[in-house]
C-alpha positions in Angstrom: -11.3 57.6 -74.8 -8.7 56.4 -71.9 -8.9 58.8 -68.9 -6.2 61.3 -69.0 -3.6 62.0 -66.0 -4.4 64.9 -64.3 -2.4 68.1 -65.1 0.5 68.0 -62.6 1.2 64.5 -63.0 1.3 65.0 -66.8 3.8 67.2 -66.6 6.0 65.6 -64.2 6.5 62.6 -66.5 5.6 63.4 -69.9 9.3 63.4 -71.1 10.1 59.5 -69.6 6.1 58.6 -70.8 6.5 60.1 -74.9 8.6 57.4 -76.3 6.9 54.5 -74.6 3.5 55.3 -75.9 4.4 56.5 -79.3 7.9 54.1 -79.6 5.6 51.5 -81.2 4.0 53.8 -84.1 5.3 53.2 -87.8 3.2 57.9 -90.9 -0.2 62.0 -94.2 0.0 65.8 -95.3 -1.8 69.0 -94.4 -4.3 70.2 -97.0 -2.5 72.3 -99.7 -4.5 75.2 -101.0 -7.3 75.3 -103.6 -5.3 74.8 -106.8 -7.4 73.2 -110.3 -5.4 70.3 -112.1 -3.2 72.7 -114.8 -2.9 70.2 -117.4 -6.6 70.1 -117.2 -7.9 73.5 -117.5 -8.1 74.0 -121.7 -10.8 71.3 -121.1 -14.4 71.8 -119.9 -15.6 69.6 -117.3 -19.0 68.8 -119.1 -16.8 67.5 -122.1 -14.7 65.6 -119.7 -17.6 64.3 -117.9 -18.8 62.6 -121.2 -15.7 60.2 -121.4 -15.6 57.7 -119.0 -11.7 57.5 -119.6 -11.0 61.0 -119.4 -13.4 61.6 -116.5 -11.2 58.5 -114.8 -7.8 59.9 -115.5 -9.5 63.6 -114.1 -9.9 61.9 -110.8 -6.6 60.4 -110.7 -4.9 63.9 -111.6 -7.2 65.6 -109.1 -6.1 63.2 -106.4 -2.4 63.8 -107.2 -2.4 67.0 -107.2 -3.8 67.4 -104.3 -3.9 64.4 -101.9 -0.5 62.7 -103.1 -0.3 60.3 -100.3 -3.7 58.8 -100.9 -2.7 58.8 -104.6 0.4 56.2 -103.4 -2.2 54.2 -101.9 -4.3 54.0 -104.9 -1.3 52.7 -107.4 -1.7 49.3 -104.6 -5.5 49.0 -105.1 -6.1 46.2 -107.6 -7.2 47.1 -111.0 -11.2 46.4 -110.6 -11.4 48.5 -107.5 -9.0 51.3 -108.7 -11.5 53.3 -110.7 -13.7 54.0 -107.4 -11.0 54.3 -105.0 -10.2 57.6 -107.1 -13.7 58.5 -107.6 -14.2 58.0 -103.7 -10.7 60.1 -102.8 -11.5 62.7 -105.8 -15.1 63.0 -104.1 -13.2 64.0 -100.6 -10.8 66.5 -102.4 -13.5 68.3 -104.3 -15.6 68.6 -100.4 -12.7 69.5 -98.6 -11.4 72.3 -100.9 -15.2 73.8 -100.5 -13.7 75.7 -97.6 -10.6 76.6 -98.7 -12.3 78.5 -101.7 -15.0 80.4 -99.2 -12.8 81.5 -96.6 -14.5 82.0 -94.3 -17.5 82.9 -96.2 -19.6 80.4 -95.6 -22.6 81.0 -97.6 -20.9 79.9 -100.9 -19.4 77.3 -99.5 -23.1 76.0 -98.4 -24.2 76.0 -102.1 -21.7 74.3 -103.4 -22.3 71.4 -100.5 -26.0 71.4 -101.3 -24.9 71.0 -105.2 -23.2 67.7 -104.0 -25.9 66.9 -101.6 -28.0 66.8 -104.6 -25.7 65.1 -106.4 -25.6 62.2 -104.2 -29.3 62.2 -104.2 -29.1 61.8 -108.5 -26.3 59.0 -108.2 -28.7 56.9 -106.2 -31.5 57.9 -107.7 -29.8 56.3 -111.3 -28.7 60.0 -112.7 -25.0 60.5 -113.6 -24.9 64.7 -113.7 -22.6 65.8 -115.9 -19.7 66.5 -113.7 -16.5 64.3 -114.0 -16.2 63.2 -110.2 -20.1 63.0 -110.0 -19.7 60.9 -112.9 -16.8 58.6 -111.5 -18.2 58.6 -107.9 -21.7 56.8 -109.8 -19.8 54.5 -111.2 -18.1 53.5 -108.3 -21.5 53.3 -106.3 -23.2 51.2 -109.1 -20.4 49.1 -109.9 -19.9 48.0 -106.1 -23.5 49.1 -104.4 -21.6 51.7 -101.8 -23.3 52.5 -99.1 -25.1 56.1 -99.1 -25.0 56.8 -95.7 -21.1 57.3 -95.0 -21.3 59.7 -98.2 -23.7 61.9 -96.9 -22.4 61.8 -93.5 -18.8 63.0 -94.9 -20.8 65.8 -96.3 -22.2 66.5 -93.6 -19.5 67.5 -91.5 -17.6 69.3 -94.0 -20.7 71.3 -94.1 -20.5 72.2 -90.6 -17.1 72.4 -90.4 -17.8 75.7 -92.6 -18.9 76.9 -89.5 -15.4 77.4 -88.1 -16.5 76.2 -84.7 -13.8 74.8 -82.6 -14.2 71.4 -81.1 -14.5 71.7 -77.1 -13.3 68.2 -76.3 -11.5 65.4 -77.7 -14.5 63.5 -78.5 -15.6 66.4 -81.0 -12.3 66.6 -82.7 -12.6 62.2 -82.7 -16.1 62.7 -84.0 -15.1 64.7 -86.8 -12.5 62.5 -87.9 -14.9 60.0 -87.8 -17.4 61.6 -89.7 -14.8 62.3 -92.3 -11.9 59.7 -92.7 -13.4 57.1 -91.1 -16.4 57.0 -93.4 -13.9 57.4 -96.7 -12.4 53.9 -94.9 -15.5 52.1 -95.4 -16.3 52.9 -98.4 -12.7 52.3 -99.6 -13.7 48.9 -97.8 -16.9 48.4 -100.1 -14.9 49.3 -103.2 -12.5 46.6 -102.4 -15.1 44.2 -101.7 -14.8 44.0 -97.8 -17.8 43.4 -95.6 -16.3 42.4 -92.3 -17.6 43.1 -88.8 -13.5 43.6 -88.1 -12.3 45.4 -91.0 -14.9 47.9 -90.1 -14.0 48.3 -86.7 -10.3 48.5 -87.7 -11.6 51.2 -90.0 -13.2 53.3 -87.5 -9.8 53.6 -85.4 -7.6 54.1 -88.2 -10.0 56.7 -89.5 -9.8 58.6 -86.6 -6.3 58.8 -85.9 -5.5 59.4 -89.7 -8.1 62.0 -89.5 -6.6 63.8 -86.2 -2.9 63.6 -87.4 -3.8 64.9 -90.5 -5.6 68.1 -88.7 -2.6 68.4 -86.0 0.0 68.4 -89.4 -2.3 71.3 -90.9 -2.5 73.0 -87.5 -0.3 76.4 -88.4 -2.5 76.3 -91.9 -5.3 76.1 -90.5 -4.7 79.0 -87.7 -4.3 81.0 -90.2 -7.3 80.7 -92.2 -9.1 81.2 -88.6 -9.6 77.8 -87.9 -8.3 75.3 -85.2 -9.3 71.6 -84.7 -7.0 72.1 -81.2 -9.6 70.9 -78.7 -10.7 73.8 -76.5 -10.4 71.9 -73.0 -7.0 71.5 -73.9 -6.1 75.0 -75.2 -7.3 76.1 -71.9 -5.9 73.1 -69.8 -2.4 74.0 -71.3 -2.5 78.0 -71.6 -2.0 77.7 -75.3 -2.3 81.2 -76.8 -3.5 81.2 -80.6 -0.6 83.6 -81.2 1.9 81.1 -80.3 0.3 79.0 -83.0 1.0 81.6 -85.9 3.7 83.6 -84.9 5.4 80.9 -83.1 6.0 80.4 -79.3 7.7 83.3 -77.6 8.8 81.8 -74.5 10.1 78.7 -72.6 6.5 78.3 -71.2 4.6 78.6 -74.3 6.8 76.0 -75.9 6.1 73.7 -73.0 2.6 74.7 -73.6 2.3 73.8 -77.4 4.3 70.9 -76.7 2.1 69.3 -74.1 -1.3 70.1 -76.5 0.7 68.2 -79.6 1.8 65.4 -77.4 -1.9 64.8 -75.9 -3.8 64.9 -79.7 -0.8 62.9 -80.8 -1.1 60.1 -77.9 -5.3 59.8 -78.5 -4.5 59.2 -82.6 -1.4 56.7 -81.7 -3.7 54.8 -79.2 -6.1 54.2 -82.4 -3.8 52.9 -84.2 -2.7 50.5 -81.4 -6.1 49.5 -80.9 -6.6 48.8 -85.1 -3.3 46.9 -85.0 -4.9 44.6 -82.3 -8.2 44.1 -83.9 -6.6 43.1 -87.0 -3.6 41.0 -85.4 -6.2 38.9 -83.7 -9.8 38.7 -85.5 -12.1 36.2 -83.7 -14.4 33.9 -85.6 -16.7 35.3 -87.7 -19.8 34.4 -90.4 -18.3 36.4 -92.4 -15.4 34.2 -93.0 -11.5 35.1 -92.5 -10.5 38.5 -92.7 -9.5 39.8 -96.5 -6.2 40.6 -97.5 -7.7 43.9 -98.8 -8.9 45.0 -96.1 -5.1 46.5 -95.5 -5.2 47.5 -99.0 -8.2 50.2 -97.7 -6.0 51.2 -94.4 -2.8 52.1 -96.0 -3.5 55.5 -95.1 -2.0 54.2 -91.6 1.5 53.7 -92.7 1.8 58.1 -93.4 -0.3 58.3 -90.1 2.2 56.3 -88.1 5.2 58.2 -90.0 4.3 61.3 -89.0 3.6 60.4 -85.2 7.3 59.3 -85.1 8.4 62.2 -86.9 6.9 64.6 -84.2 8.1 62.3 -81.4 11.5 62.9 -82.7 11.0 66.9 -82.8 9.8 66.9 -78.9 6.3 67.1 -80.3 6.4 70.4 -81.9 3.9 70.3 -85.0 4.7 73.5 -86.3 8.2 72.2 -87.4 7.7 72.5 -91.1 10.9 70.0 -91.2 8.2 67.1 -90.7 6.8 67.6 -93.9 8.1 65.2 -96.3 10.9 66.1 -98.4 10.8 62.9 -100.4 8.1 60.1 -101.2 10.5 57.4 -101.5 10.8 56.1 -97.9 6.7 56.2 -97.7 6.2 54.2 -101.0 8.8 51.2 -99.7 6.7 51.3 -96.8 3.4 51.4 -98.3 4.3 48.6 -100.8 6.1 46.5 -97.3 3.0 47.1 -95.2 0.2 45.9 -98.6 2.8 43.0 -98.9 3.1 42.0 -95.5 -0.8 42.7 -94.3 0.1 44.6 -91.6 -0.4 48.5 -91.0 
């Protein structure tokens, strides 16, 4: 991470510093609720699971429901690759909804992660368990050999993340987003076909700063279900109360405050993106050959990423504006479909 300015100096010239470092950035939603596909529900999973179409077109409708931006990006992945890609983001879903439907009771949220640690352990084992993402998510791994670990590492975290422990620093929050996003990336990479040294790397950076934007957008949610991703040092560096978080800020100060904190998680997942951008724009020789077009197939989660960053730019950095939320879809599919076109995030 790039050493920060100390305090004073920050806030002497963060207003003429904001649009130079985020005036490059091109934008993803918080988390919705725990909510079942509807169309969905007069049908047992265990029948569903047995179909190999209908288990596909579960994923698909899981996905949309609940992650529509990453179900944008899977109408660009290429036919052969599609199938995983929803397995892969219907696997993420299914984890990430585990502690929405505990609430803060963690034991049954543990359960269910062991059931999918288990799970895992079956698909590579040869088992398909009668479950329609298990089933999907072992047809992805057979049909392009993924790689275990970043599965059970994504697990992982969402099983400590159950915890409700707030990350101290930066490199917590970036770790986490790592853990999580970034390891969905490679995968996504492996489904496409991509093994490069590059597109990995690439991967890593846009995971991370897809993975902190998407916790900063879900901030107020999140507050409210007793969590916050806000780094600690920097609550405390900035004064930031928790109340102002859920009730709003009360005072000139505490808007200041809240501002600052947004501005500083926004600059670390914009300077990821920069540093992907570079990577890609200027890959050095490798055995592995040139780098594939599809590799920015896998990082379109970017484009929503960088959309957002210049939405809260434009609002003075205040992430509880619920006006950033997208009202329409339309100006993010042109860009999805201009950056897959163009191979550039």
């Amino acid at each position: 991470m790039l050493p920060r300015s100390s305090v004073a100096c920050f806030r002497a010239t963060s207003t003429a510093l904001r649009p130079l470092l985020l005036s490059q950035t091109r934008p993803h939603r918080p988390h919705p609720g725990p909510r079942r596909p509807r169309h969905l529900s007069s049908t047992s999973t265990s029948a569903i699971a047995a179909d190999p179409t209908k288990y596909g077109e579960y994923c698909v409708e899981l996905v949309k429901q609940h992650d529509f931006d990453a179900y944008l990006c899977g109408l660009l992945v290429p036919t052969p690759s599609r199938r995983a890609f929803f397995a892969l983001r219907a696997f993420n879903v299914e984890t990430a909804l585990i502690k929405d439907v505990a609430r803060g009771n963690a034991l049954p949220g543990q359960m269910r992660m062991q059931w999918w640690r288990e799970v895992i352990g079956a698909i590579y084992q040869g088992k398909s368990p009668a479950h329609p993402v298990a089933r999907a998510l072992a047809e992805a791994v057979q049909a392009h050999n993924l790689t275990r670990r970043w599965l059970d590492r994504l697990l992982e975290a969402r099983l400590q993340d159950l915890d409700n422990i707030q990350p101290t620093t930066m490199a917590e929050l970036e770790d986490y987003a790592e853990h999580t996003a970034s390891s969905l990336l490679y995968l996504t990479l492996e489904s496409l076909g991509v093994r490069h040294q590059t597109a990995d790397h690439a991967a890593s950076h846009v995971g991370k700063a897809t993975g902190i934007t998407t916790l900063l957008r879900a901030t107020k949610y999140h507050a409210a279900q007793q969590s916050l991703y806000i780094p600690l040092e920097l609550q405390r560096e900035f004064k930031v109360n928790v109340n102002d978080i859920l009730r709003g800020p009360q005072s000139p100060e505490a808007i200041q405050a809240l501002s600052d904190v947004f501005f500083e998680v926004a600059t670390q997942a914009h300077l990821h993106l920069e540093h992907a951008r570079e990577m890609l724009a200027s890959t050095p020789p490798s055995a592995a050959g040139p780098l594939p077009k599809a590799t920015f197939t896998a990082l379109l989660p970017a484009v929503r990423t960088t959309m957002y960053l210049e939405a809260l730019q434009k609002s003075g950095f205040d992430a509880l504006d619920e006006g950033l939320l997208p009202r329409s879809h339309f100006g993010y599919q042109v860009r999805l479909w201009l950056a897959n076109w163009r191979g550039r995030i």
